[in-house]
C-alpha positions as a printed Julia matrix, in Angstrom:
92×3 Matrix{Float64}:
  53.82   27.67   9.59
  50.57   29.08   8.54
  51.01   27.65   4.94
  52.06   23.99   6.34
  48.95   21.49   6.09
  46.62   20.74   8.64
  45.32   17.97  10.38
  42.25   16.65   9.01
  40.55   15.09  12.06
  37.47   16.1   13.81
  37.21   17.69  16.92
  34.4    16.88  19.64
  32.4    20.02  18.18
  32.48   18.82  14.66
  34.84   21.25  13.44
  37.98   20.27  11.69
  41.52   20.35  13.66
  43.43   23.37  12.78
  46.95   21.84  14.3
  49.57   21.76  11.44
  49.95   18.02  10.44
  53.15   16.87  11.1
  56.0    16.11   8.64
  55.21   13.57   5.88
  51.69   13.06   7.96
  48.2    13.6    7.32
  47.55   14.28  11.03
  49.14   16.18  14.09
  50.96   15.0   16.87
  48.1    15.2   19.24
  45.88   12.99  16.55
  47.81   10.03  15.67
  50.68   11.8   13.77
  53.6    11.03  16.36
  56.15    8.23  16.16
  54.79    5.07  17.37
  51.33    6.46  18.3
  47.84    4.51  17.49
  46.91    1.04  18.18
  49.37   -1.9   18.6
  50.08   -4.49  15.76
  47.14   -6.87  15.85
  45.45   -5.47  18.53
  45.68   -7.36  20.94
  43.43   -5.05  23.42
  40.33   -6.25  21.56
  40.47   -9.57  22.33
  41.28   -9.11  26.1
  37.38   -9.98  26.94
  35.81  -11.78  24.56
  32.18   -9.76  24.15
  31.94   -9.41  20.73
  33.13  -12.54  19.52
  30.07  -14.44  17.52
  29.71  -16.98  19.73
  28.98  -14.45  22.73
  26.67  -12.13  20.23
  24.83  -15.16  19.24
  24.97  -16.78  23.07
  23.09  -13.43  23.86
  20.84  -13.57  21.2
  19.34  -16.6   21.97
  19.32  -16.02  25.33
  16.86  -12.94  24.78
  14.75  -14.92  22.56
  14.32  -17.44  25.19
  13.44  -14.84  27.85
  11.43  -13.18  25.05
   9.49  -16.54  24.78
   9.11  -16.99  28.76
   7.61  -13.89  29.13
   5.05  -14.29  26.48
   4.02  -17.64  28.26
   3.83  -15.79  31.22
   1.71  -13.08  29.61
  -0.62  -15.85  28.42
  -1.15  -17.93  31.42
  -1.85  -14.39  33.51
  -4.59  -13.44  30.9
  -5.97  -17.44  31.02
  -5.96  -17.07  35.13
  -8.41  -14.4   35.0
 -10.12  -15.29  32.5
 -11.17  -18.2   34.76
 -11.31  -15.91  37.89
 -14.36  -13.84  35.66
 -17.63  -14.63  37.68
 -20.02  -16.83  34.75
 -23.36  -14.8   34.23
 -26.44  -16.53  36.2
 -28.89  -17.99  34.22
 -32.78  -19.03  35.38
């Protein structure tokens, strides 16, 4: 057993897995090496929302560069406001 190779995944401290890899694997049973363990064919639980397709990344993108843009406006017409609120020196 202690000659048998290991598992070569990381753990959540960095450090490599020291579980013996199971037969004709490159990882142990608690890391993907069982029968009929990982992901399904296709994967099929990716595309159960729809976030990351490019249409929603880009739909978001512009959306934040149109919010980007309202703000500025709003930034501007707040710094024209009192700019016109200022009192105008006297002159005689």
């Amino acid at each position: 057993m202690s000659s048998s190779p290991r598992c070569g995944a990381g753990t959540r401290e960095g450090h490599a897995c020291r579980a013996p890899a199971m037969r004709g694997k490159l990882r142990c049973r608690m890391h993907g090496g069982a029968p009929a363990s990982g992901a399904p064919r296709g994967n099929g639980n990716a595309k159960r929302h729809g976030a990351f397709t490019r249409e929603r990344i880009a739909e978001r993108r512009a959306i934040r560069e149109l919010l980007d843009d309202a703000d500025k406006l709003l930034r501007e017409m707040a710094s024209e406001s009192q700019r016109a609120a200022r009192p105008k020196p006297c002159r005689r």
